[in-house]
Predicted model as a PDB file, atoms N, CA, C, CB and O in Angstrom, pLDDT in the B-factor column:
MODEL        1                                                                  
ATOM      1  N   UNK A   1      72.306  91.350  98.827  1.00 59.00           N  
ATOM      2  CA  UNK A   1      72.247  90.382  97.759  1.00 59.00           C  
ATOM      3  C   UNK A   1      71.036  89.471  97.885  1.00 59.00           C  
ATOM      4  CB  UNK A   1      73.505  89.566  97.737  1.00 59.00           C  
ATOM      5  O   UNK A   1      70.722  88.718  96.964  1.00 59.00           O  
ATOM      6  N   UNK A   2      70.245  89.552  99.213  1.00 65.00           N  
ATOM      7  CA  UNK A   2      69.229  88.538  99.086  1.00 65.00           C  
ATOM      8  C   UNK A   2      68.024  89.130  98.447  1.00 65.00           C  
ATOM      9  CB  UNK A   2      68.882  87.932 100.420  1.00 65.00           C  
ATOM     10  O   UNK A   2      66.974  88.491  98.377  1.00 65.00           O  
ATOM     11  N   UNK A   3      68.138  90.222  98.024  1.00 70.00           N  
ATOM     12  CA  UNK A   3      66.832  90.864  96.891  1.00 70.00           C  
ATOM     13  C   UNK A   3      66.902  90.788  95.674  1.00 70.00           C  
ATOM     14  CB  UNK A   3      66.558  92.243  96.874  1.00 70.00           C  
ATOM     15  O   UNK A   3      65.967  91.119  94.945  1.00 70.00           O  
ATOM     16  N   UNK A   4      68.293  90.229  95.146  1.00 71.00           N  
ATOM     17  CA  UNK A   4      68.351  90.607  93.588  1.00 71.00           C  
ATOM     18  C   UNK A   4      68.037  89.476  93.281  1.00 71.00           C  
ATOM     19  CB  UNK A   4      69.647  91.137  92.838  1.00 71.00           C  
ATOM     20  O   UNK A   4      67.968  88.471  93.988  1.00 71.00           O  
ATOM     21  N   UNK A   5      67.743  89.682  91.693  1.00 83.00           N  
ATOM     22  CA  UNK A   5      67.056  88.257  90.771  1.00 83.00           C  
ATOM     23  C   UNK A   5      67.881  87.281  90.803  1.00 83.00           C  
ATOM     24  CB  UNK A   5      66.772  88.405  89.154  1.00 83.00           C  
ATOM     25  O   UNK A   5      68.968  87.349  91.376  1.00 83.00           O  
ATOM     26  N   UNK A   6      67.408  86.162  90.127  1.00 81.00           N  
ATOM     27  CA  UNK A   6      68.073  85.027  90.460  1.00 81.00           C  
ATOM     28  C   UNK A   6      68.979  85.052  89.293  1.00 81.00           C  
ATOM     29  CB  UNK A   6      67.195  83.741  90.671  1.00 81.00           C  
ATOM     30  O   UNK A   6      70.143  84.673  89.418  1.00 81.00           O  
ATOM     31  N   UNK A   7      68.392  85.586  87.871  1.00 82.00           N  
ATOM     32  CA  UNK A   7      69.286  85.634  86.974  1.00 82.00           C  
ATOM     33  C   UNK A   7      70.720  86.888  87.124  1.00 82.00           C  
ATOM     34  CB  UNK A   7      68.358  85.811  85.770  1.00 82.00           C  
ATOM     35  O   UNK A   7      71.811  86.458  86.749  1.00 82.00           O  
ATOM     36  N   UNK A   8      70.692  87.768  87.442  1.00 84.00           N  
ATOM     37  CA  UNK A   8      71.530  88.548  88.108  1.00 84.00           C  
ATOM     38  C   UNK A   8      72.595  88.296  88.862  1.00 84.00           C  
ATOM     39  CB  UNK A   8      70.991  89.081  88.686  1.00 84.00           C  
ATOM     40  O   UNK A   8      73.627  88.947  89.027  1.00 84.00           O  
ATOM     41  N   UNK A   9      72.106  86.923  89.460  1.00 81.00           N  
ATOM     42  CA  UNK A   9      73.041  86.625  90.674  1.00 81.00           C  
ATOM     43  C   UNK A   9      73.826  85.557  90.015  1.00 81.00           C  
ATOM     44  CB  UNK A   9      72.279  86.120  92.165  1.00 81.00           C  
ATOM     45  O   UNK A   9      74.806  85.084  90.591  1.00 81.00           O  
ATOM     46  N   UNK A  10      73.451  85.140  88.826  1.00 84.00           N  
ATOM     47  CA  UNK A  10      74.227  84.056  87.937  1.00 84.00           C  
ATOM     48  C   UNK A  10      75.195  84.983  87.268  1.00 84.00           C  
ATOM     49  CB  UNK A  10      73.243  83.138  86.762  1.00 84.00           C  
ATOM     50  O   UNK A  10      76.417  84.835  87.299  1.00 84.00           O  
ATOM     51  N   UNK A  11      74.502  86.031  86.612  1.00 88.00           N  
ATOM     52  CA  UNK A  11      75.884  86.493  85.411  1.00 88.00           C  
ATOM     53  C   UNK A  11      76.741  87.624  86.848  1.00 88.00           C  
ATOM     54  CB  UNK A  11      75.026  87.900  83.272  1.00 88.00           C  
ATOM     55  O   UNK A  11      77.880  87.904  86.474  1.00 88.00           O  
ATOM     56  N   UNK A  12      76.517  88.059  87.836  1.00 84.00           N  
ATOM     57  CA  UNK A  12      77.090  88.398  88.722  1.00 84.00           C  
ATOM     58  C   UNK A  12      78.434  87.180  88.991  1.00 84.00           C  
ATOM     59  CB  UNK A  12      76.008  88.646  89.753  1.00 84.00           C  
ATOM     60  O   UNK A  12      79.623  87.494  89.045  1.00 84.00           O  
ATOM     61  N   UNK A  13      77.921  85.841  89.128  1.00 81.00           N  
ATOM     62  CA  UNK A  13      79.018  85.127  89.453  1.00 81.00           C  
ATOM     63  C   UNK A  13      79.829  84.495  88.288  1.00 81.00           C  
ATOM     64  CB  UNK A  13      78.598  84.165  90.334  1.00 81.00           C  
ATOM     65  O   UNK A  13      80.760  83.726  88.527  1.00 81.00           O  
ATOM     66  N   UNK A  14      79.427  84.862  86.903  1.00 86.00           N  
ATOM     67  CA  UNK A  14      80.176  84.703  86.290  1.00 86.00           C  
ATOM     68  C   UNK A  14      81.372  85.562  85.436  1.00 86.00           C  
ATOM     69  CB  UNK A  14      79.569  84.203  85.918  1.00 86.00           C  
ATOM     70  O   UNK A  14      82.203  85.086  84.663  1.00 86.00           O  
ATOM     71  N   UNK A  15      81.104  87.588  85.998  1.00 88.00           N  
ATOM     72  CA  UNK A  15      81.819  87.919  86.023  1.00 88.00           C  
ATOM     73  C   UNK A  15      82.589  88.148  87.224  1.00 88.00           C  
ATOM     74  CB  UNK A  15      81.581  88.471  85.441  1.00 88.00           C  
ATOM     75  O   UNK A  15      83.564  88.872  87.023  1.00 88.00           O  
ATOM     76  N   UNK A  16      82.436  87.728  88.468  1.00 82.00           N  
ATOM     77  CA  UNK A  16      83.308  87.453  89.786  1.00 82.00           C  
ATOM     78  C   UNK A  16      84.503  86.315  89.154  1.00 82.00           C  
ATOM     79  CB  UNK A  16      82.182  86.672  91.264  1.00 82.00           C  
ATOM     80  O   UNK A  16      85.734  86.329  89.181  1.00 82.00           O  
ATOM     81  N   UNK A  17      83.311  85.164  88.475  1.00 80.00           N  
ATOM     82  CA  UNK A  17      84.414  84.257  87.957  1.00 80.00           C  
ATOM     83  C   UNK A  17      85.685  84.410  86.901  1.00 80.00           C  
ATOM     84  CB  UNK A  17      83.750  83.364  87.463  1.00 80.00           C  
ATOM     85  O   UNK A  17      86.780  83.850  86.845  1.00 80.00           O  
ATOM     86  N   UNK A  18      84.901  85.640  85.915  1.00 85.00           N  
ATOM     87  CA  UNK A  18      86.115  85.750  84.935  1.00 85.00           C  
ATOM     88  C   UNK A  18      87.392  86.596  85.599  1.00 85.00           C  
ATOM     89  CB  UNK A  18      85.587  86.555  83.502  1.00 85.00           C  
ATOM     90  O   UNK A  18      88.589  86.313  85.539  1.00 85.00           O  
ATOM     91  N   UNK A  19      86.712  87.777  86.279  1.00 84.00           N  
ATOM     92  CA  UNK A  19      87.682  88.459  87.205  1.00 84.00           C  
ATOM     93  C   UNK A  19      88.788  87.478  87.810  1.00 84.00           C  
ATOM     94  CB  UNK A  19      86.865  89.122  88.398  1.00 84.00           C  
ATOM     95  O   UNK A  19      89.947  87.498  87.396  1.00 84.00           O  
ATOM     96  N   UNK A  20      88.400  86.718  88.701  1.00 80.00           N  
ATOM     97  CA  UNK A  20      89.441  86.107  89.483  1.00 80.00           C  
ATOM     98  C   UNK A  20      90.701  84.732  88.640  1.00 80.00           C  
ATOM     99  CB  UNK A  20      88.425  85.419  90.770  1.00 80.00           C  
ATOM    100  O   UNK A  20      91.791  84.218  88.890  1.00 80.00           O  
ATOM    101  N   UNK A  21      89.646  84.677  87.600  1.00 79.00           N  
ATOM    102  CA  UNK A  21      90.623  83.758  87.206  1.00 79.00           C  
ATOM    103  C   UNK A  21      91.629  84.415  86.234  1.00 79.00           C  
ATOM    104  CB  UNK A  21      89.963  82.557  86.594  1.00 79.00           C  
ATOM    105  O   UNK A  21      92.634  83.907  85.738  1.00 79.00           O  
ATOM    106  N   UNK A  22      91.035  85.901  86.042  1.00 83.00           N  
ATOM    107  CA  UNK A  22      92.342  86.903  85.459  1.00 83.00           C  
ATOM    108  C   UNK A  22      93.754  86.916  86.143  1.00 83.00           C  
ATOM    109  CB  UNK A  22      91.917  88.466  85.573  1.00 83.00           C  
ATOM    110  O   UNK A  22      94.946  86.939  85.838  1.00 83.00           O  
ATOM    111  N   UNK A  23      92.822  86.886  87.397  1.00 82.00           N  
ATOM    112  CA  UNK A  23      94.441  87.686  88.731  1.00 82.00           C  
ATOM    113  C   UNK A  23      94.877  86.291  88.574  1.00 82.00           C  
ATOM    114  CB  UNK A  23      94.114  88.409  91.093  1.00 82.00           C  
ATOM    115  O   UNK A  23      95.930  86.026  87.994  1.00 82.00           O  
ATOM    116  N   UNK A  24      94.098  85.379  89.073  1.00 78.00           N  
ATOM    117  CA  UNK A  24      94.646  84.033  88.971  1.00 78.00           C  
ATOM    118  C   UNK A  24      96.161  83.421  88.341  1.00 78.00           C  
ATOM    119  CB  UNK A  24      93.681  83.488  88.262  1.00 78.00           C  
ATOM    120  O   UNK A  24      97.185  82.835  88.693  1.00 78.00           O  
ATOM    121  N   UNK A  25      95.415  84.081  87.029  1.00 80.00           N  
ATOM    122  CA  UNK A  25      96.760  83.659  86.110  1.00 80.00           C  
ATOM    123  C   UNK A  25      97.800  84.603  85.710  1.00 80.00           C  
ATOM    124  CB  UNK A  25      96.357  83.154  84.808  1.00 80.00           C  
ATOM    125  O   UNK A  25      98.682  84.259  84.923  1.00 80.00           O  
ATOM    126  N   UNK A  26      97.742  85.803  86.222  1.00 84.00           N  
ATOM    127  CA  UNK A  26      98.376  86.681  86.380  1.00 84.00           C  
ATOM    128  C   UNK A  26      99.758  85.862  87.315  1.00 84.00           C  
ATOM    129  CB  UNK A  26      97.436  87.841  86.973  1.00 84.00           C  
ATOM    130  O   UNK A  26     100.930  85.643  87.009  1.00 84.00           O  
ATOM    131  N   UNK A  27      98.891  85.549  88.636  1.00 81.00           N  
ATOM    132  CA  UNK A  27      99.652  85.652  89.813  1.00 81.00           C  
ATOM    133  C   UNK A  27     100.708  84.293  89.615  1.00 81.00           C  
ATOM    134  CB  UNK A  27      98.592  85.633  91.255  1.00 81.00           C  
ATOM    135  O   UNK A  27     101.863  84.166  90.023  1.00 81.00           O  
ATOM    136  N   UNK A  28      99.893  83.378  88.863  1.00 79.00           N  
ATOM    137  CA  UNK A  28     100.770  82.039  88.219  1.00 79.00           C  
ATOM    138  C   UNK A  28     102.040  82.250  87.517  1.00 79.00           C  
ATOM    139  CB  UNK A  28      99.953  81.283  87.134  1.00 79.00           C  
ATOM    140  O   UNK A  28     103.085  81.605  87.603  1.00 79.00           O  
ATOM    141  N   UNK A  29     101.630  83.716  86.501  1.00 80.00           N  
ATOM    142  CA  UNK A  29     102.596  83.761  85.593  1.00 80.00           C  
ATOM    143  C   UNK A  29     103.761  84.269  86.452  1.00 80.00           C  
ATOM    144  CB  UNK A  29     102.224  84.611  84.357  1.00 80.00           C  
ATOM    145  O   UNK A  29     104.848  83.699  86.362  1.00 80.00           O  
ATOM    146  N   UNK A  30     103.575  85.425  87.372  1.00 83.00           N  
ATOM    147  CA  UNK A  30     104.458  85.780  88.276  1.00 83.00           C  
ATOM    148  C   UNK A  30     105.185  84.732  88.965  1.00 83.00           C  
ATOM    149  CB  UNK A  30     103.872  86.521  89.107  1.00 83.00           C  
ATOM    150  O   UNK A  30     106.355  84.488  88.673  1.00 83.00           O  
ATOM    151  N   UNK A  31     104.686  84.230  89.679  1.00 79.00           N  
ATOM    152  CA  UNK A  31     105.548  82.827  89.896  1.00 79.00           C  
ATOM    153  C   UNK A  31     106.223  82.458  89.731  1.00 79.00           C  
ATOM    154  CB  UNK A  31     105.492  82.061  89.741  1.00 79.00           C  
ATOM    155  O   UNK A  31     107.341  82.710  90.180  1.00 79.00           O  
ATOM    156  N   UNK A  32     105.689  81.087  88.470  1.00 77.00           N  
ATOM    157  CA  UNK A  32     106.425  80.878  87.913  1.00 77.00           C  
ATOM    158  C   UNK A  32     107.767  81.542  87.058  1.00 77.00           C  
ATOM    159  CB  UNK A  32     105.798  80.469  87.612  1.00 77.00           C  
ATOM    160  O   UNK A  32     108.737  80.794  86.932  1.00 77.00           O  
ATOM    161  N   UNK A  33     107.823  82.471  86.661  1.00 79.00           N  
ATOM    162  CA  UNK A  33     108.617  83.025  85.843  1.00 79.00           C  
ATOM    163  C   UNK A  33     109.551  83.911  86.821  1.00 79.00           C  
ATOM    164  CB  UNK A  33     107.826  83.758  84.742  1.00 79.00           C  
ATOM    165  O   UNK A  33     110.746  83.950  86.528  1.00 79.00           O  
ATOM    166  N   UNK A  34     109.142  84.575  87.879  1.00 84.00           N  
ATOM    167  CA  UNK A  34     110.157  85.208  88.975  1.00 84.00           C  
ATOM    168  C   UNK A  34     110.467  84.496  90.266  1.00 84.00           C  
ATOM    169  CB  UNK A  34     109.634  86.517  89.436  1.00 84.00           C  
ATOM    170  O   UNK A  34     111.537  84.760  90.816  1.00 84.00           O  
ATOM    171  N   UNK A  35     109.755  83.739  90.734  1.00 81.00           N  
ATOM    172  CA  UNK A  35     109.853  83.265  91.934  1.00 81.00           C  
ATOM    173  C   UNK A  35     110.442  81.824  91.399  1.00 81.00           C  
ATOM    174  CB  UNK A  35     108.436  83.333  92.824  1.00 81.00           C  
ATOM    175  O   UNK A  35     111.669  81.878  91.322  1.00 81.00           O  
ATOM    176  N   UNK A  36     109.966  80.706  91.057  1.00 76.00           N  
ATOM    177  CA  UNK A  36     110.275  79.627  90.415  1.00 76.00           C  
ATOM    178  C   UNK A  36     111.352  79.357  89.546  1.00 76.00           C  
ATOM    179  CB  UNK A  36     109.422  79.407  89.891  1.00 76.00           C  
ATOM    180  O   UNK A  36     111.984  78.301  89.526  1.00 76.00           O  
ATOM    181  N   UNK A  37     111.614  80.701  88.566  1.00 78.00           N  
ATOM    182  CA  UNK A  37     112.528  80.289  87.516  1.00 78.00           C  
ATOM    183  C   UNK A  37     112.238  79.426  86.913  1.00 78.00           C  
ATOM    184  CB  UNK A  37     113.587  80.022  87.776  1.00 78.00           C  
ATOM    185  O   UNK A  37     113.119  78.626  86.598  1.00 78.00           O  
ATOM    186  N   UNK A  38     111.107  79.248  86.559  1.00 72.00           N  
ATOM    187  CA  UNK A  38     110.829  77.785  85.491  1.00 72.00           C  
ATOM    188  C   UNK A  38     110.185  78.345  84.135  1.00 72.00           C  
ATOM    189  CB  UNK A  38     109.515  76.470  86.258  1.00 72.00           C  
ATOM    190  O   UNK A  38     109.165  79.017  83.985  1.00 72.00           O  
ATOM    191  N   UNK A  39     111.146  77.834  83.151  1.00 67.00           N  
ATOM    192  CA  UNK A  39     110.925  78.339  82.120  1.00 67.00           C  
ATOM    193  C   UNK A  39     110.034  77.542  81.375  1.00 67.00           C  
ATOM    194  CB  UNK A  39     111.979  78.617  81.572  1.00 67.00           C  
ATOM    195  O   UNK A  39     109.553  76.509  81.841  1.00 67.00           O  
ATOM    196  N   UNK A  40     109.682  78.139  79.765  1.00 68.00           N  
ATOM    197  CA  UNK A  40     108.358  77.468  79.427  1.00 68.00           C  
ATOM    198  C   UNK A  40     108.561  75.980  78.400  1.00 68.00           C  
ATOM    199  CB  UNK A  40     107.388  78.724  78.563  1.00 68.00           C  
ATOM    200  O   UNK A  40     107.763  75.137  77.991  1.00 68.00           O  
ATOM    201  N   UNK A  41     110.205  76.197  78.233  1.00 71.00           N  
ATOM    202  CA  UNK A  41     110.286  75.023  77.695  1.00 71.00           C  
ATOM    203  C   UNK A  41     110.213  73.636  78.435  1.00 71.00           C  
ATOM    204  CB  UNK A  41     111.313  75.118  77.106  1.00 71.00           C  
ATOM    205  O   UNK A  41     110.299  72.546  77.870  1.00 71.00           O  
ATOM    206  N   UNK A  42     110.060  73.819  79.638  1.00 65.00           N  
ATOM    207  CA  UNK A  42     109.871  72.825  80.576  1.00 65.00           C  
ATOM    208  C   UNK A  42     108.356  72.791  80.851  1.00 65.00           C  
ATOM    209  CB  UNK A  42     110.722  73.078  81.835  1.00 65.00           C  
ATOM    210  O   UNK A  42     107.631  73.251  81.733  1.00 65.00           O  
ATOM    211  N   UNK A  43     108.169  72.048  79.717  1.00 69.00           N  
ATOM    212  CA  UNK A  43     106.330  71.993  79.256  1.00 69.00           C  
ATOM    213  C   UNK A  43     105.555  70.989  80.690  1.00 69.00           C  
ATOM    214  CB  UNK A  43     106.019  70.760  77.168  1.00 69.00           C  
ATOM    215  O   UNK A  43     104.432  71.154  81.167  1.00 69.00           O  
ATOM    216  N   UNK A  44     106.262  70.304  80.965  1.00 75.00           N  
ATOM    217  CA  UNK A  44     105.428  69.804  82.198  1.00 75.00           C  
ATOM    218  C   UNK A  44     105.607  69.891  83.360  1.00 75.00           C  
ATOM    219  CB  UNK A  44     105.257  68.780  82.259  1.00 75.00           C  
ATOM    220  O   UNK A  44     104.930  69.301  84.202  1.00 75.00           O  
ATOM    221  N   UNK A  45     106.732  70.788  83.640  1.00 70.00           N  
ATOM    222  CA  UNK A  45     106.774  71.575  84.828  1.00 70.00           C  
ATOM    223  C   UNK A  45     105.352  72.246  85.025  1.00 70.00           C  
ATOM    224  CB  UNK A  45     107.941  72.650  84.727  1.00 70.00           C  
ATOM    225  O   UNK A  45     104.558  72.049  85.946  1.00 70.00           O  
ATOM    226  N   UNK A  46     105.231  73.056  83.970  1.00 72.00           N  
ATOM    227  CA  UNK A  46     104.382  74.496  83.555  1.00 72.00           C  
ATOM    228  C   UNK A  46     103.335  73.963  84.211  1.00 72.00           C  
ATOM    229  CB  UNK A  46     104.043  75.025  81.822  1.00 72.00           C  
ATOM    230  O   UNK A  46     102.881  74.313  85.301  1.00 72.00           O  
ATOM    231  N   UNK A  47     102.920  72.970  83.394  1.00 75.00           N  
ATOM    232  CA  UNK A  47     101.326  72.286  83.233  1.00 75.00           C  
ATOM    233  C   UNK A  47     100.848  71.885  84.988  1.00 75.00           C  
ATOM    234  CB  UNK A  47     101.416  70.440  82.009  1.00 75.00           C  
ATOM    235  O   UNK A  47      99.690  72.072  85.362  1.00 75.00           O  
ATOM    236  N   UNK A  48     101.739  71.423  85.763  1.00 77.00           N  
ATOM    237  CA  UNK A  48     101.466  70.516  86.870  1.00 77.00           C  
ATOM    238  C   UNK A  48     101.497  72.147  87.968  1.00 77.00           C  
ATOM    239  CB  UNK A  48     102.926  68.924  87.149  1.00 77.00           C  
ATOM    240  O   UNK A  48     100.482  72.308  88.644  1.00 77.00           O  
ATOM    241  N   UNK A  49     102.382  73.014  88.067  1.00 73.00           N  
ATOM    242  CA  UNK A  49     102.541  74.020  88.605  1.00 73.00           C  
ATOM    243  C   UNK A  49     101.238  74.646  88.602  1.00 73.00           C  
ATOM    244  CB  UNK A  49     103.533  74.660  88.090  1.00 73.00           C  
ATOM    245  O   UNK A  49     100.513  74.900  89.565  1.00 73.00           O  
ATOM    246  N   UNK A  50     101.000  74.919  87.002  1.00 75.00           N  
ATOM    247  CA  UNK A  50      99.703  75.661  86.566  1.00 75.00           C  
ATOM    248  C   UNK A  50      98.221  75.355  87.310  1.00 75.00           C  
ATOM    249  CB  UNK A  50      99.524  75.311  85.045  1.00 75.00           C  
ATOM    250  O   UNK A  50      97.377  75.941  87.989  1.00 75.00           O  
ATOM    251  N   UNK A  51      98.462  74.152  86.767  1.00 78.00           N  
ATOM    252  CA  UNK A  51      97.088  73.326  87.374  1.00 78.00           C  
ATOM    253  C   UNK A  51      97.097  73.092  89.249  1.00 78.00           C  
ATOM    254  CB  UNK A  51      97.124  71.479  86.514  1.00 78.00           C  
ATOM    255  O   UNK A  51      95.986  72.977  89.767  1.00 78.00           O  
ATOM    256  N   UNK A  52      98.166  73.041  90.040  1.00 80.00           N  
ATOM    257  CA  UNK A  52      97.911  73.022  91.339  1.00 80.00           C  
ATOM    258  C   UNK A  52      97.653  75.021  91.392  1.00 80.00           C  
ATOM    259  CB  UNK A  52      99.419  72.118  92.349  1.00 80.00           C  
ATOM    260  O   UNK A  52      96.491  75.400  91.539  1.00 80.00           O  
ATOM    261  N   UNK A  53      98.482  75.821  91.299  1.00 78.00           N  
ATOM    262  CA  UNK A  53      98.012  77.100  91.979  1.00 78.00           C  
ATOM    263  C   UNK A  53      96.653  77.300  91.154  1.00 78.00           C  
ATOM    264  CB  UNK A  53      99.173  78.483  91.853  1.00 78.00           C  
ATOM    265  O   UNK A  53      95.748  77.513  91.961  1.00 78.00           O  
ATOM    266  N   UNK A  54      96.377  77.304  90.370  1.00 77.00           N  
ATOM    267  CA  UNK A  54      94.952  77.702  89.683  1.00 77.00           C  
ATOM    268  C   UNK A  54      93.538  77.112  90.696  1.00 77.00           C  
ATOM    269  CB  UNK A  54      94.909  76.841  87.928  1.00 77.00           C  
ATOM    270  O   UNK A  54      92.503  77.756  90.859  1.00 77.00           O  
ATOM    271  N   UNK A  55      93.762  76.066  91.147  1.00 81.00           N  
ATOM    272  CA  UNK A  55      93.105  75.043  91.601  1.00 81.00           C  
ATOM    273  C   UNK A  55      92.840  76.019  93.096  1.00 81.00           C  
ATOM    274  CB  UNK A  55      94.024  73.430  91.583  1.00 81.00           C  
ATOM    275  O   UNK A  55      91.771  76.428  93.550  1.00 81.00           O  
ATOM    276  N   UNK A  56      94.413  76.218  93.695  1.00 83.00           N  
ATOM    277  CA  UNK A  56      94.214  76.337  95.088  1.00 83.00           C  
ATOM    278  C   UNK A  56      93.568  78.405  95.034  1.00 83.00           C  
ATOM    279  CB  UNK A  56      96.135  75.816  96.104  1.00 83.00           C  
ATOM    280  O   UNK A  56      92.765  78.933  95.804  1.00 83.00           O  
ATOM    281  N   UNK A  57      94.242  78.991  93.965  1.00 79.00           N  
ATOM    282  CA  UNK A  57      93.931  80.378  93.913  1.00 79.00           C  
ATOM    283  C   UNK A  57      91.958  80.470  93.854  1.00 79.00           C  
ATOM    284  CB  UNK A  57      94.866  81.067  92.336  1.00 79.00           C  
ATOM    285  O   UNK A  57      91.303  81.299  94.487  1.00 79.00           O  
ATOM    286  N   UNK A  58      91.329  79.317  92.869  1.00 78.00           N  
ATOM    287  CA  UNK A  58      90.241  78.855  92.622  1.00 78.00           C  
ATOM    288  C   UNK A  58      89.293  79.262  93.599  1.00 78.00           C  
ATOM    289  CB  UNK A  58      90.341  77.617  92.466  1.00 78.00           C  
ATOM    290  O   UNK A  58      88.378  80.087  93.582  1.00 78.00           O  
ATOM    291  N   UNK A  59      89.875  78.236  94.721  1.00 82.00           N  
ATOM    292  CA  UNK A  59      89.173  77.861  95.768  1.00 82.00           C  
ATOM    293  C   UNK A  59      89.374  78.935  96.800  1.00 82.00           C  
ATOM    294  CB  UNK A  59      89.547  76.523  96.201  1.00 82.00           C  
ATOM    295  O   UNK A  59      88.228  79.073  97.228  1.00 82.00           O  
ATOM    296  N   UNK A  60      90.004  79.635  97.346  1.00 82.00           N  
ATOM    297  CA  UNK A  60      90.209  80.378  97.715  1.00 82.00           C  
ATOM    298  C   UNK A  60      89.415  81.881  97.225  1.00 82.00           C  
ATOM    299  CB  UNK A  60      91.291  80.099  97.665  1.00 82.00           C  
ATOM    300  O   UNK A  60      88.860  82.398  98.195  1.00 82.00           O  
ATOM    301  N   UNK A  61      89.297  82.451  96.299  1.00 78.00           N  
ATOM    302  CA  UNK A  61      88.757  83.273  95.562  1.00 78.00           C  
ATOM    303  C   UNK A  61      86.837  82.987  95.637  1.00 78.00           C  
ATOM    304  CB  UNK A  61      89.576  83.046  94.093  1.00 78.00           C  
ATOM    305  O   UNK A  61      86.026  83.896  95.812  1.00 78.00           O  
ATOM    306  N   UNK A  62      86.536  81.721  95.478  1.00 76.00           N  
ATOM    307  CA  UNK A  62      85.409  81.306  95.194  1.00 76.00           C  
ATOM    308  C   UNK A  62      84.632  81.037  96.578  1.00 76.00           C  
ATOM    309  CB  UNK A  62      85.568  80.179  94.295  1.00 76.00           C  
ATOM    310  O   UNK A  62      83.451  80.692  96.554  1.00 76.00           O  
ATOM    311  N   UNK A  63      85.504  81.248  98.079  1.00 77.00           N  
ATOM    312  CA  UNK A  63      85.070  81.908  98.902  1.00 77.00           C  
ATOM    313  C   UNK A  63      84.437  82.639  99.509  1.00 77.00           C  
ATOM    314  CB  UNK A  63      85.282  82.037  98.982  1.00 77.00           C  
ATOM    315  O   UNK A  63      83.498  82.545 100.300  1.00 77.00           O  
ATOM    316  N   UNK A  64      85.497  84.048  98.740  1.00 75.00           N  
ATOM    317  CA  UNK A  64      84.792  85.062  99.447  1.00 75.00           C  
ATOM    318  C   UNK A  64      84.086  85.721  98.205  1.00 75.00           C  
ATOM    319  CB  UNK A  64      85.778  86.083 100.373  1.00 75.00           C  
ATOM    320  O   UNK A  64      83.386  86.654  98.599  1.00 75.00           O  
ATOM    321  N   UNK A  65      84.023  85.545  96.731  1.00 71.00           N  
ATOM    322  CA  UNK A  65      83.063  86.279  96.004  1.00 71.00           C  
ATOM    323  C   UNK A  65      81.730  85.665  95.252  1.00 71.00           C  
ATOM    324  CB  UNK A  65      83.821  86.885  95.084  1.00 71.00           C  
ATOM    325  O   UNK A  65      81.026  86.346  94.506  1.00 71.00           O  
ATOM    326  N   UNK A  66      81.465  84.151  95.585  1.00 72.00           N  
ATOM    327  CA  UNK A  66      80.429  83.089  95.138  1.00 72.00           C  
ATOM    328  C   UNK A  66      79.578  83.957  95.790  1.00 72.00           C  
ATOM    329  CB  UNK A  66      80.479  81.401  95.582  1.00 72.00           C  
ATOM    330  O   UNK A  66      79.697  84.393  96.935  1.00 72.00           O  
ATOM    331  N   UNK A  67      78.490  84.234  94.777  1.00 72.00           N  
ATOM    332  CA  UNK A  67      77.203  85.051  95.492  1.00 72.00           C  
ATOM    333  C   UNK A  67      75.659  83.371  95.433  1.00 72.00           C  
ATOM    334  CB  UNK A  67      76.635  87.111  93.934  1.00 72.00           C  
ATOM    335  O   UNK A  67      75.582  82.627  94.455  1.00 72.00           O  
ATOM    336  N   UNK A  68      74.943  83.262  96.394  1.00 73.00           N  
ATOM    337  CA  UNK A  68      74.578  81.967  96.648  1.00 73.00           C  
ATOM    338  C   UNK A  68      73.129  82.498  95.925  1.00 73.00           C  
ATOM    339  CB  UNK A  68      74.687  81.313  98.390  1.00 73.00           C  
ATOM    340  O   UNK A  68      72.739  83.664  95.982  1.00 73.00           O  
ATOM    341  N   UNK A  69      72.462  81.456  95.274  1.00 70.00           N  
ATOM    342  CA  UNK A  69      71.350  81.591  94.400  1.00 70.00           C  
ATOM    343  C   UNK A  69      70.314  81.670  95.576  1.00 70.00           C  
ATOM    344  CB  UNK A  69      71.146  80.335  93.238  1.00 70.00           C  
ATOM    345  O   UNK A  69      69.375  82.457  95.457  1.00 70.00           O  
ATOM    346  N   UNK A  70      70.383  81.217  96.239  1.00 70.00           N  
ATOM    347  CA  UNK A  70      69.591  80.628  97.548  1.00 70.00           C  
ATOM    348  C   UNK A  70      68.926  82.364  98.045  1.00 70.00           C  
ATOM    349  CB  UNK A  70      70.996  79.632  99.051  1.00 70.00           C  
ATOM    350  O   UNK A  70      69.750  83.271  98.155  1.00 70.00           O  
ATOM    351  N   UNK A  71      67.749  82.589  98.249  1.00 63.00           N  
ATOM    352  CA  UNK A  71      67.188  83.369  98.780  1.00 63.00           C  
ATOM    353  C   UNK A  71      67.190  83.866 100.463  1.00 63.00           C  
ATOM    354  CB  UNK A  71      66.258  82.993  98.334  1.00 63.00           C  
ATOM    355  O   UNK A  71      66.581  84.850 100.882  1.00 63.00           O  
ATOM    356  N   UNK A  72      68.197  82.742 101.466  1.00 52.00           N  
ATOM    357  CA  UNK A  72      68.317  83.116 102.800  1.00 52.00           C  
ATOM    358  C   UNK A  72      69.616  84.357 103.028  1.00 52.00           C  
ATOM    359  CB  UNK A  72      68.598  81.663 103.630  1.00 52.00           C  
ATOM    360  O   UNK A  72      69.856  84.800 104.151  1.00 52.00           O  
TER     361      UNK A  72                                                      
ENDMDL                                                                          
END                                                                             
């Protein structure tokens, strides 16, 4: 990765980014809905649930596939 263009290495991380935040919310919906039992009429359950695993799946993900603009 330290040879490719710089523009390359942008839309590279922005389909790493769309990818993961697919599974992301995949893995939320699983969750919530089998593991949790929290249904959707419980609108701010959803929202606060949503927003912590997204956050932590985020960061985690953005780990190991952030490709660095940086030429070292």
């Amino acid at each position: 990765m330290k040879f490719l263009p710089w523009a390359f290495k942008i839309i590279l991380n922005i389909v790493f980014y769309i990818i993961y935040s697919i599974i992301s919310l995949f893995l939320v919906w699983f969750l919530l809905t089998n593991i949790f039992n929290i249904g959707y009429d419980d609108a701010n359950k959803v929202w606060y649930v949503v927003l912590v695993f997204i956050l932590i799946i985020t960061f985690i993900f953005r780990k190991f596939f952030y490709i660095s603009l940086k030429n070292n």
